[in-house]
C-alpha positions as CSV (number, residue, x, y, z in Angstrom):
1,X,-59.4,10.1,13.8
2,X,-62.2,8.8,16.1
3,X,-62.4,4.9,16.4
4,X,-63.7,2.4,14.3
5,X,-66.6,1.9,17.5
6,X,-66.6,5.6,18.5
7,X,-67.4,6.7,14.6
8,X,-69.6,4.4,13.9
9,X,-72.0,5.1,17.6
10,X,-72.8,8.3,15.8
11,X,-75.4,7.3,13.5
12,X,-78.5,5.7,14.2
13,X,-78.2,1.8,15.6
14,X,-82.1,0.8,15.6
15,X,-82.8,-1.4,12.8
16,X,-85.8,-0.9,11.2
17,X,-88.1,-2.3,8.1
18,X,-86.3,-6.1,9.2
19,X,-87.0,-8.3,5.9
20,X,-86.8,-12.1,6.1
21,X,-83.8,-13.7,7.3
22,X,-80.6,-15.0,5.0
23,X,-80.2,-18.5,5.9
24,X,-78.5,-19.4,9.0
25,X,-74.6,-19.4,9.1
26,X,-74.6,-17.0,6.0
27,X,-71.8,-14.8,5.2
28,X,-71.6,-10.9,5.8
29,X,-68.2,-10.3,4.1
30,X,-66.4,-7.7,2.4
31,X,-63.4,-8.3,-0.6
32,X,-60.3,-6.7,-1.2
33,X,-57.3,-7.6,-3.9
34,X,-54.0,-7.5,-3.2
35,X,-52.8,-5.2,-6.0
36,X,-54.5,-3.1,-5.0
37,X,-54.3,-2.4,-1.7
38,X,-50.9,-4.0,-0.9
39,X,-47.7,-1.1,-1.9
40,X,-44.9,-2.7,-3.9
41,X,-42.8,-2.8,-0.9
42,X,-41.3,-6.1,-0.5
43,X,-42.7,-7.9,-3.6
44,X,-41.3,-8.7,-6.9
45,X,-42.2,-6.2,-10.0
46,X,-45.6,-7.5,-11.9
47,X,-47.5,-7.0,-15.0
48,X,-49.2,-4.3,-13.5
49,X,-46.3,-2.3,-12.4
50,X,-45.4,-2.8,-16.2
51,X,-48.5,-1.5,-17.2
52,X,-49.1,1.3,-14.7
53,X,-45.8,2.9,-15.3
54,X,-46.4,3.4,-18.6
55,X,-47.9,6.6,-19.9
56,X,-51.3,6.9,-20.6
57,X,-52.4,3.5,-19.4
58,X,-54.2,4.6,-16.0
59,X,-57.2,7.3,-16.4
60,X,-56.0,9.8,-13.2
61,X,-52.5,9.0,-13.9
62,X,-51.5,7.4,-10.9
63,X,-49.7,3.8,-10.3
64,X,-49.7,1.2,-7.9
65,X,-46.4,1.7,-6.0
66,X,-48.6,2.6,-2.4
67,X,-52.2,1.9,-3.0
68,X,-53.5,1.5,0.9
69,X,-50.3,-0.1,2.3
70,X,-52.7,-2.4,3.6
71,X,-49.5,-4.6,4.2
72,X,-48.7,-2.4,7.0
73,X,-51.8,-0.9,8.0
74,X,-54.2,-4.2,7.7
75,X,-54.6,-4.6,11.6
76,X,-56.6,-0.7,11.4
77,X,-58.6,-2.1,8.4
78,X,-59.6,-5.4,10.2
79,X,-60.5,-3.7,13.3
80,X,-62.6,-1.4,12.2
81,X,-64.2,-4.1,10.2
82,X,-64.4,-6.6,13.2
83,X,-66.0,-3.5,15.1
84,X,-69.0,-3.4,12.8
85,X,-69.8,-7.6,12.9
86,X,-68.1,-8.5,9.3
87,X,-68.2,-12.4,9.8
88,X,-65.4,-13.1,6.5
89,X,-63.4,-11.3,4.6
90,X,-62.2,-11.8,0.8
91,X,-58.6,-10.7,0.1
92,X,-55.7,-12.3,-2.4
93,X,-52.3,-13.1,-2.2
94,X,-49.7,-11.6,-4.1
95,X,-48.3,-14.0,-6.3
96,X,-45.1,-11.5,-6.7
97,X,-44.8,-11.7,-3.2
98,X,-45.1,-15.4,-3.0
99,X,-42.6,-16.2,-5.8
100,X,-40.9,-12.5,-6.2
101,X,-38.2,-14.0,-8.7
102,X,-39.1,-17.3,-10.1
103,X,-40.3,-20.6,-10.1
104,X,-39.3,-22.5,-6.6
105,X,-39.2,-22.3,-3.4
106,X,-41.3,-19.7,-2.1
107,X,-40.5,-16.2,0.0
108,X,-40.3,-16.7,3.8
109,X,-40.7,-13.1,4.0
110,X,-44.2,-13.3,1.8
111,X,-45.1,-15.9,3.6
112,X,-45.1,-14.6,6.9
113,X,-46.8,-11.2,6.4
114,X,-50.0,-13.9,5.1
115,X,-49.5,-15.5,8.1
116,X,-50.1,-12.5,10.6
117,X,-53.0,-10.8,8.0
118,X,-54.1,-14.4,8.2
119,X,-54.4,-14.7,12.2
120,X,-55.5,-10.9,12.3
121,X,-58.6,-12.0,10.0
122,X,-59.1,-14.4,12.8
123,X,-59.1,-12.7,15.7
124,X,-61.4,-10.3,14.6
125,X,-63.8,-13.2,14.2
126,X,-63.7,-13.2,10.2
127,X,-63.3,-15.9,8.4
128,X,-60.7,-15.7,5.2
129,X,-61.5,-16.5,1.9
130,X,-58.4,-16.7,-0.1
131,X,-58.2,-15.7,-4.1
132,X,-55.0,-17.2,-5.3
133,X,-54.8,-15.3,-8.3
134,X,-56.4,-11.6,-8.5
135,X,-54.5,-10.8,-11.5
136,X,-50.9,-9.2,-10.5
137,X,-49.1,-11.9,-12.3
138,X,-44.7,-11.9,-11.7
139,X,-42.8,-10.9,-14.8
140,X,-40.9,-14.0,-14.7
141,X,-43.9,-15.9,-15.1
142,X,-44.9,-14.1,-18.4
143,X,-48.5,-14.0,-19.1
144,X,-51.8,-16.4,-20.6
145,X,-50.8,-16.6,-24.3
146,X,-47.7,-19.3,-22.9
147,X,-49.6,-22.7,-22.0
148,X,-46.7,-22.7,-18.9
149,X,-48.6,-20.4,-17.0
150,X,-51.5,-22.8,-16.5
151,X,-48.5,-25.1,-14.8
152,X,-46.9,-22.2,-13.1
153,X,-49.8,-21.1,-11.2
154,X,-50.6,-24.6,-9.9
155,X,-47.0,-25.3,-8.6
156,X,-48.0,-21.6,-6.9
157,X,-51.7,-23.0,-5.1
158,X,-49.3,-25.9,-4.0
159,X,-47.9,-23.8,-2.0
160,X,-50.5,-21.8,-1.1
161,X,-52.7,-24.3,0.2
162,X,-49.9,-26.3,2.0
163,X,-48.8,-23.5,4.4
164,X,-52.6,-22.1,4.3
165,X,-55.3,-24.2,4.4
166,X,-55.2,-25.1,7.9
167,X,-56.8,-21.6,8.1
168,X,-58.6,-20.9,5.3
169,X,-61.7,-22.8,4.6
170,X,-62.7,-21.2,1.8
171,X,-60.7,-20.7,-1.3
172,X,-61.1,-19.2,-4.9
173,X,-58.3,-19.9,-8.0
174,X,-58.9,-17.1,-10.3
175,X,-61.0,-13.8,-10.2
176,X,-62.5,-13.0,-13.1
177,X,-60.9,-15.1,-16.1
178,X,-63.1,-13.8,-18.1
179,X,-62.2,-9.4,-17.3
180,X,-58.9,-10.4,-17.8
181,X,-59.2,-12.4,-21.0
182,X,-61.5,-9.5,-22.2
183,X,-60.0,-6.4,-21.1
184,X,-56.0,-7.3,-21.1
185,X,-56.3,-9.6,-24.5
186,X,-58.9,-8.8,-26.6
187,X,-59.3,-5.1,-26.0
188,X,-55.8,-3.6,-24.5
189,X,-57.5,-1.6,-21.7
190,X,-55.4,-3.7,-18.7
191,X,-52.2,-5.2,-18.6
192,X,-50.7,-6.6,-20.5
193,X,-52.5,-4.4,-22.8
194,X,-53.0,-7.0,-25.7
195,X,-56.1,-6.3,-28.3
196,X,-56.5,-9.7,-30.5
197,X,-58.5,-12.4,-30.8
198,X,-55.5,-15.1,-31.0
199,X,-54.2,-13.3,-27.7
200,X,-57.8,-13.5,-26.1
201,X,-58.2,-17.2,-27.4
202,X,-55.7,-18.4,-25.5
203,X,-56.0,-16.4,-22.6
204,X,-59.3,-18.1,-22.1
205,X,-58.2,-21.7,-22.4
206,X,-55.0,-21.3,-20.8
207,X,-57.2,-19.2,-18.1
208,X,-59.3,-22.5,-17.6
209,X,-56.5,-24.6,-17.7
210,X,-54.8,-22.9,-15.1
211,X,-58.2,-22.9,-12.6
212,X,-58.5,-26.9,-13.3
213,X,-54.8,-27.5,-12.2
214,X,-55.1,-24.9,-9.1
215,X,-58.5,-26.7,-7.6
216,X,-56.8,-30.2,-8.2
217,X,-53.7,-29.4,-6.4
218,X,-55.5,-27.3,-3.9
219,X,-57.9,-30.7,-3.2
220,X,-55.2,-32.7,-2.8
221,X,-53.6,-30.6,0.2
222,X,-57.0,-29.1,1.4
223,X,-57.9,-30.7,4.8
224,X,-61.5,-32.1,5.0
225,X,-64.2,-29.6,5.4
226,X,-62.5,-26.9,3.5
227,X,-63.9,-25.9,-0.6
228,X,-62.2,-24.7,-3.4
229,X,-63.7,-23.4,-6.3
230,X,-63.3,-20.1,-8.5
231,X,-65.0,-16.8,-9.3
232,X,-66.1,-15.2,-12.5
233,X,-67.8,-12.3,-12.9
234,X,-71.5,-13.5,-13.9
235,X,-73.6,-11.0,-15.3
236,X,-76.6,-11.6,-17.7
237,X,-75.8,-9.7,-21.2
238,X,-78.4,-7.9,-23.7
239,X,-78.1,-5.8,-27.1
240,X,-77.4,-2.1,-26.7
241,X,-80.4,-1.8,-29.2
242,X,-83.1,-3.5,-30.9
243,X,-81.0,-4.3,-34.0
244,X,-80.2,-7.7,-35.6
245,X,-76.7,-6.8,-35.6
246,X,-76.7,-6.2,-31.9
247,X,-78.5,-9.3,-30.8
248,X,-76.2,-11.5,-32.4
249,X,-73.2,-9.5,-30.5
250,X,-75.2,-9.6,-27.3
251,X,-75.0,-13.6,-28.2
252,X,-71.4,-13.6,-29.1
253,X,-70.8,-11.7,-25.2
254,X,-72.8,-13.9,-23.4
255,X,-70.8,-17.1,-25.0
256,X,-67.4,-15.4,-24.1
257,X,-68.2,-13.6,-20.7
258,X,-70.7,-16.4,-19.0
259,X,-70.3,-19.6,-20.8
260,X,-67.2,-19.8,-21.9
261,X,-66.1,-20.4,-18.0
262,X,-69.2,-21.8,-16.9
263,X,-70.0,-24.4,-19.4
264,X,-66.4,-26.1,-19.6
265,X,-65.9,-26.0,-15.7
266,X,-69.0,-27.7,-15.3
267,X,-67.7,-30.5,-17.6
268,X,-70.3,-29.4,-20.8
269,X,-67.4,-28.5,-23.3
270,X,-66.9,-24.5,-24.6
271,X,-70.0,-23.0,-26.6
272,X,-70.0,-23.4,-30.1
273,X,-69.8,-19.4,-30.7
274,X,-66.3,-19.5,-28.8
275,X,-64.7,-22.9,-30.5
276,X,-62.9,-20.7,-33.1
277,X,-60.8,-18.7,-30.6
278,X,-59.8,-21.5,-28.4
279,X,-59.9,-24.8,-30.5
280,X,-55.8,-24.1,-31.5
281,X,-54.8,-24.1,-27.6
282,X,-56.9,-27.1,-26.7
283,X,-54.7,-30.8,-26.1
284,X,-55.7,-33.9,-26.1
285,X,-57.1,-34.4,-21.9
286,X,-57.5,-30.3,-21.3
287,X,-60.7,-30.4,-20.9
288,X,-61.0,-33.1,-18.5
289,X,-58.5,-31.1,-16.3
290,X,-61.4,-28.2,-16.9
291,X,-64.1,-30.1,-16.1
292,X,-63.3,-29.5,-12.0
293,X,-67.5,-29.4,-11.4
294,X,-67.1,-27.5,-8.5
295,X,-69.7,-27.7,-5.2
296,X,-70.2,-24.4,-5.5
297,X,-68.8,-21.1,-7.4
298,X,-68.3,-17.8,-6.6
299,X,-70.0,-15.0,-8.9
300,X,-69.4,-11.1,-9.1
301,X,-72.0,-9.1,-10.3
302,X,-72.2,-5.5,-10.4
303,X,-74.7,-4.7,-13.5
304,X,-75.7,-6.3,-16.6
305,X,-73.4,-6.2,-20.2
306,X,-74.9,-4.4,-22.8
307,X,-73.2,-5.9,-26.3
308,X,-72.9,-3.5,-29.1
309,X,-71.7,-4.8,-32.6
310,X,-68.7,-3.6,-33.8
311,X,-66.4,-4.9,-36.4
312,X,-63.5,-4.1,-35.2
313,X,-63.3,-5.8,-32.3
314,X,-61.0,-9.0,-32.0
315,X,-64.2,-10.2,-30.5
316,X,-67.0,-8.6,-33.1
317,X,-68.5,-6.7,-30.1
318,X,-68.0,-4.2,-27.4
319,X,-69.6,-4.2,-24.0
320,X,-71.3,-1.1,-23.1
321,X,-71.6,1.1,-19.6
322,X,-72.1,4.3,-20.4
323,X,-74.8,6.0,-22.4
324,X,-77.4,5.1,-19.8
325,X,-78.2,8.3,-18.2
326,X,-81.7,7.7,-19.2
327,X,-82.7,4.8,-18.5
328,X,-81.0,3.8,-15.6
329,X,-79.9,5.1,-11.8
330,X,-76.3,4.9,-12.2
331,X,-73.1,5.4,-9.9
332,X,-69.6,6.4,-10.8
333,X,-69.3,4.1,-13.9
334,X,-72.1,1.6,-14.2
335,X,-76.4,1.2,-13.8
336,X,-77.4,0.2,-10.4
337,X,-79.0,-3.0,-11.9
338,X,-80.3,-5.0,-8.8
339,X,-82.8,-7.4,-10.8
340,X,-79.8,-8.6,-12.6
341,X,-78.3,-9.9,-9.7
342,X,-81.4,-12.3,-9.0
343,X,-81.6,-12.9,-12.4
344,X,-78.1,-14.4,-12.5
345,X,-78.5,-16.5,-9.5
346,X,-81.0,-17.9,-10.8
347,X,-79.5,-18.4,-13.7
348,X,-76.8,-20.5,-12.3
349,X,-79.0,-22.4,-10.3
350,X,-81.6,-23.9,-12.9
351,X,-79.0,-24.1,-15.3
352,X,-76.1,-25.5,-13.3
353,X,-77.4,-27.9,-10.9
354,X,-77.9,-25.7,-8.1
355,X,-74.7,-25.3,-6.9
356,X,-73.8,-23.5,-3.2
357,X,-73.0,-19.4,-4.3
358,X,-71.0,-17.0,-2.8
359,X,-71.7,-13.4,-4.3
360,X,-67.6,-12.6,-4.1
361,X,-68.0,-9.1,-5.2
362,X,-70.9,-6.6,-5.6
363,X,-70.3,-2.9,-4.7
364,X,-71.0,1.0,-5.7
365,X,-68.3,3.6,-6.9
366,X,-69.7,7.1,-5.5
367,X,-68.8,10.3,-5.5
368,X,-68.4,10.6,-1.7
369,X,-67.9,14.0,0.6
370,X,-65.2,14.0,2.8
371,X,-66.0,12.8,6.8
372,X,-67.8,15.2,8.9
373,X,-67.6,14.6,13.1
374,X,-65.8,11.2,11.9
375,X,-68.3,9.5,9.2
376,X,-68.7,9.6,5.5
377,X,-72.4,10.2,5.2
378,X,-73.0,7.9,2.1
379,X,-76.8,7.7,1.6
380,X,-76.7,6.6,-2.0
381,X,-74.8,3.6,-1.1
382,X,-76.8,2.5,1.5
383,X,-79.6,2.5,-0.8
384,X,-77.9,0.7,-3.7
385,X,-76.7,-1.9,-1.4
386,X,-80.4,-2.5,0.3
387,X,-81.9,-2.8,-3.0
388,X,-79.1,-5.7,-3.8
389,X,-79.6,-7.1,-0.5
390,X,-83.1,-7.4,-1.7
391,X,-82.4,-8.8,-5.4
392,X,-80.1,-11.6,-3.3
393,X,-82.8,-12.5,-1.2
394,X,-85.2,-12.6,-3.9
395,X,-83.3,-15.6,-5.0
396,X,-83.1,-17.4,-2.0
397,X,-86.9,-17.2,-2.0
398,X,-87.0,-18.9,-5.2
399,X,-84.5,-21.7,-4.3
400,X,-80.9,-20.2,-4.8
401,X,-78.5,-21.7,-2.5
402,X,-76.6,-18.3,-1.6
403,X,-74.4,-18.9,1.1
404,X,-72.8,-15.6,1.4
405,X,-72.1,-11.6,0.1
406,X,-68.7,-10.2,0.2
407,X,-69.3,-6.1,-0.6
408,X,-66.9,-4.6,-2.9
409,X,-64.6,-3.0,-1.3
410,X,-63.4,-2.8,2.0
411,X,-61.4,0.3,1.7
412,X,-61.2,2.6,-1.3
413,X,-58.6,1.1,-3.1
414,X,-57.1,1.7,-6.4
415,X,-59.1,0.6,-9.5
416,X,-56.7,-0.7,-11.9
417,X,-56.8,1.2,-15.0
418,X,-59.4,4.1,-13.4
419,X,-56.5,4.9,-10.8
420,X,-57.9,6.0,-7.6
421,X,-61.0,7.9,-8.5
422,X,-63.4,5.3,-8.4
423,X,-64.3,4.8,-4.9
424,X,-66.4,1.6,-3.9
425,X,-65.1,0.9,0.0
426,X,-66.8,1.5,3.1
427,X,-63.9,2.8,4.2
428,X,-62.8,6.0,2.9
429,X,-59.0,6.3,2.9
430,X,-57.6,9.7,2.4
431,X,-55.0,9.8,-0.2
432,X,-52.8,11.6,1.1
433,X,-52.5,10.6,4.7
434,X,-53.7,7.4,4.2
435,X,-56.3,8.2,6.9
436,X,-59.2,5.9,7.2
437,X,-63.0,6.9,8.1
438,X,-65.7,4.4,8.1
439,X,-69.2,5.4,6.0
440,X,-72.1,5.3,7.3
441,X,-73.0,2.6,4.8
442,X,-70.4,0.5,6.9
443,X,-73.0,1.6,9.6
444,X,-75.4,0.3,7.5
445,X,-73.7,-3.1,6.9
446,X,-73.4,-3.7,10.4
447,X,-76.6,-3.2,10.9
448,X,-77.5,-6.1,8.3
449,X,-75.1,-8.4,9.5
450,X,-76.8,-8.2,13.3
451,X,-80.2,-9.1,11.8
452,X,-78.8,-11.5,9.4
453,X,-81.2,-9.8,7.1
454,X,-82.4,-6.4,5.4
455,X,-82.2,-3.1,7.6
């Protein structure tokens, strides 16, 4: 394969049809998730291992057992990122490599491999931003209907940010609560494949329990200068149609996707539409521990939810993606939405005291050719990605305090329950050979990051 450097000379390098700068010190980052990238090699077995291994649950088939083996192969990735000017970079640890068989003292072995991906980050001039928990929870630890998770995953960003955060200035507790509360507890479709509204009840509070007790242990070892906060995955909901029935689901979603997370963190209580499912987990002093009112928070956004009534749910609706053909440009699996993405920043300012943002995740699942002379010629993606570029910088014009954009993914990964055919990175990694080509929408991205604004 040609280099990172080498590939990417091939395609054009002028930058052209510059758009006003991001502010200064802003941050040109990409994300990745341990689960799914990192093989099983070397860690304890998870809830996804569970999950994956049984039949049916994963749409191609595949599991998790190799993903990218970025374990191994991370100095390749971060190189090939350092060569295109990527200024951070988003990844998670492994909490079943951290704690592999219980509660305790920690693995030296798991330790150490953060330690070099750590220092590798570094010296290709990018700075980490941690996730503590991106959802590959240990079996021993069991899952968010038992209150003593909220107290195991504190004990676990104890540790993390005691042997970390001399490093890491920037650091998340959960990713998206509020996908996992949905999608493993209310409708089965991830692990641990739970469809109830007592299960997704206390997933939530538990959820927000947990995120209160990470940040306040992660302050207390956190030296000064370094934030901690959490990220949800933000996105502004409406009715699949015009009918009564459907706004009042579309009102029921937006309680349990946005404000459900936003409003307790923030110290204003849960909505009044979600009380029902989470009033029998709350104690007395919860929601002070909730209340973490965080400097800033870190949002995901890919397109909008459209909320369809249906009584059957745990939840009384069902979030819609497909079914769009018409109406929308769309990618692999969901619209290309890019007003949605201002729409929620601003959102969160106005509404939320105008707290620093990082956009944590935002990226475009495509159908991509294989490389030709050493480059995936992605053209759709560049274009998605300009047009969100935009939409983010349409909110800083209007007084969002976005601090940062960390593209979705980094390498092709594996998508949870889609398996591997979803592909979002700007890396393309051949399955078989584990072979990685940059796109030209890396390209792209680099040529962003040099402007500090829109190519």
């Amino acid at each position: 394969m040609a280099s990172a450097s080498g590939a990417l000379a091939c395609l054009p390098s002028k930058v052209v049809g510059g758009q006003p700068d991001f502010p200064a010190g802003f941050k040109w980052g990409v994300a990745s998730a341990a689960a799914q990238v990192e093989s099983r090699q070397g860690r304890g077995r998870s809830n996804w291992d569970v999950f994956a291994d049984q039949k049916g649950h994963i749409a191609d088939g595949s599991t998790n057992a190799i993903n990218t083996e970025f374990e191994s192969r991370y100095p390749e990735d971060l190189a090939m990122l350092g060569s295109a000017g990527v200024n951070a970079f988003r990844f998670s640890f492994a909490w079943p490599r951290i704690q592999p068989n219980g509660p305790g003292k920690p693995s030296e072995a798991g330790l150490a491999l953060y330690d070099r991906m750590i220092d590798e980050m570094l010296r290709q001039g990018m700075e980490p931003a941690a996730t503590m928990f991106h959802w590959d929870m240990p079996i021993w630890a069991g899952d968010f209907r038992d209150r003593a998770a909220a107290r195991r995953l504190a004990d676990y960003a104890d540790i993390l940010t005691r042997r970390f955060g001399d490093r890491i200035p920037l650091w998340l507790a959960l990713n998206e609560p509020n996908s996992v509360a949905a999608a493993g507890y209310a409708f089965g479709m991830h692990a641990p494949g739970l469809a109830s509204a007592e299960a997704a009840g206390a997933a939530v509070h538990h959820q927000n329990l947990a995120q209160g007790l990470m940040l306040a242990a992660a302050r207390a070892n956190l030296p000064k200068g370094a934030k901690a906060s959490t990220t949800i995955n933000l996105q502004p909901v409406r009715p699949l149609t015009e009918s009564r029935d459907d706004a009042q689901a579309a009102q029921m979603a937006d309680a349990f996707w946005n404000r459900a997370w936003l409003d307790p963190l923030f110290g204003r209580g849960y909505p009044e539409r979600v009380l029902p499912l989470v009033e029998p987990f709350i104690r007395s002093g919860d929601m002070a521990v909730i209340a973490v009112r965080p400097e800033f928070i870190g949002m995901n956004y890919y397109a909008r939810v459209y909320a369809q009534a249906q009584a059957k749910s745990p939840l009384g609706f069902m979030p819609k993606v497909d079914g769009f053909s018409d109406k929308f440009i769309r990618t692999q699996m969901l619209p290309v939405e890019p007003d949605g993405l201002t729409e929620m920043l601003m959102r969160i300012h106005t509404e939320y005291g105008a707290p620093d943002i990082y956009v944590t995740e935002t990226g475009f699942p495509l159908d991509d050719p294989r490389p030709v002379d050493g480059i995936v010629r992605d053209p759709k993606r560049i274009a998605y990605l300009k047009s969100y570029l935009q939409a983010a910088h349409r909110a800083i014009e209007q007084g969002a305090r976005l601090r940062g954009l960390y593209y979705w993914s980094a390498t092709d990964n594996w998508e949870w329950a889609l398996g591997f055919a979803k592909t979002f990175g700007l890396i393309q990694v051949d399955r078989a050979t584990q072979q990685r080509t940059p796109k030209a929408s890396l390209a792209y991205y680099a040529q962003c990051i040099k402007l500090n604004g829109i190519a």
